[in-house]
C-alpha positions in Angstrom: 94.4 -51.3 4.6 94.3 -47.2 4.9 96.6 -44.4 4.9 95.6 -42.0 7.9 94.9 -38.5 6.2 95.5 -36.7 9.6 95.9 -37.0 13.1 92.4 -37.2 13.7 91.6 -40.1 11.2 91.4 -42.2 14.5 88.8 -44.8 12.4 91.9 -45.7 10.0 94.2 -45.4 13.3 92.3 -48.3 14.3 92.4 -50.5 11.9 95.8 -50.4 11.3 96.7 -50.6 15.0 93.8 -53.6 15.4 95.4 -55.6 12.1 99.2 -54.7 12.7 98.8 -55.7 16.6 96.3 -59.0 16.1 99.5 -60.2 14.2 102.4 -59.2 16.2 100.7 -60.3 19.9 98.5 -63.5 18.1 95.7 -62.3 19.8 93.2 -59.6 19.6 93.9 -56.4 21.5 92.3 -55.1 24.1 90.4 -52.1 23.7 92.5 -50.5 26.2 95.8 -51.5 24.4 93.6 -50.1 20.7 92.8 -46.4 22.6 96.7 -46.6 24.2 98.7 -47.0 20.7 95.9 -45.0 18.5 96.9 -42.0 21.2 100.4 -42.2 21.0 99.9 -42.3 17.3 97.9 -39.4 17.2 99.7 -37.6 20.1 103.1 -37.9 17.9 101.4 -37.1 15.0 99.5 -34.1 16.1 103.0 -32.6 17.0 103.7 -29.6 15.1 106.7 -30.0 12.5 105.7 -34.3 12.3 103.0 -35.7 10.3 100.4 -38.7 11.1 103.4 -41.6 9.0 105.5 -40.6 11.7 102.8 -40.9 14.7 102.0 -44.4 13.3 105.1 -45.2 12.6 105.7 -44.7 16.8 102.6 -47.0 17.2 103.7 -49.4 15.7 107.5 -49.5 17.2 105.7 -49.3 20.3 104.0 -52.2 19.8 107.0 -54.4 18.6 108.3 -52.9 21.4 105.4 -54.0 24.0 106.6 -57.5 26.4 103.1 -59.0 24.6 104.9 -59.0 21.3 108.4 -60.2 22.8 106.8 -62.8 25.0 104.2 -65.3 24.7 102.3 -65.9 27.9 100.6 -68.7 28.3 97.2 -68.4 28.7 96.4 -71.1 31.1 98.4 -69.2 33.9 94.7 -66.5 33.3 92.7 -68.9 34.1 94.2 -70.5 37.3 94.2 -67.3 39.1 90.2 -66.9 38.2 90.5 -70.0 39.7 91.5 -69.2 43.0 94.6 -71.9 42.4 
């Protein structure tokens, strides 16, 4: 794992929000769902008077936060509706 050195160490940003997130939703995020908690990461971090720990730290409550971490939806309910049932 890495420690960001800035707000614009968005490679390490990744990782962390790819690895921390594979685990919390047991499944691989979205690249939309990487690019929205790298941003508020690097949004919060970028802030004058906070540093990147805190920006990642918002990540991460965010995602602990997200209904994909506090509910598991099944994924057969996906592939009805591609099914036109």
């Amino acid at each position: 794992m890495c420690v960001p050195s800035g707000a614009t160490d968005t490679a390490c940003l990744n990782k962390l929000v790819t690895a921390f997130g594979r685990r919390a939703f047991r499944r691989p995020l979205t690249d939309a769902e990487v690019t929205r908690f790298t941003t508020l990461a690097t949004t919060v971090g970028g802030k004058p008077g906070s540093t990147i720990l805190a920006g990642t730290r918002s990540a991460l409550n965010a995602i602990l936060q997200s209904p994909s971490f506090l509910y598991r939806v099944p994924q057969v309910a996906a592939s009805r509706e591609a099914d036109g049932a």
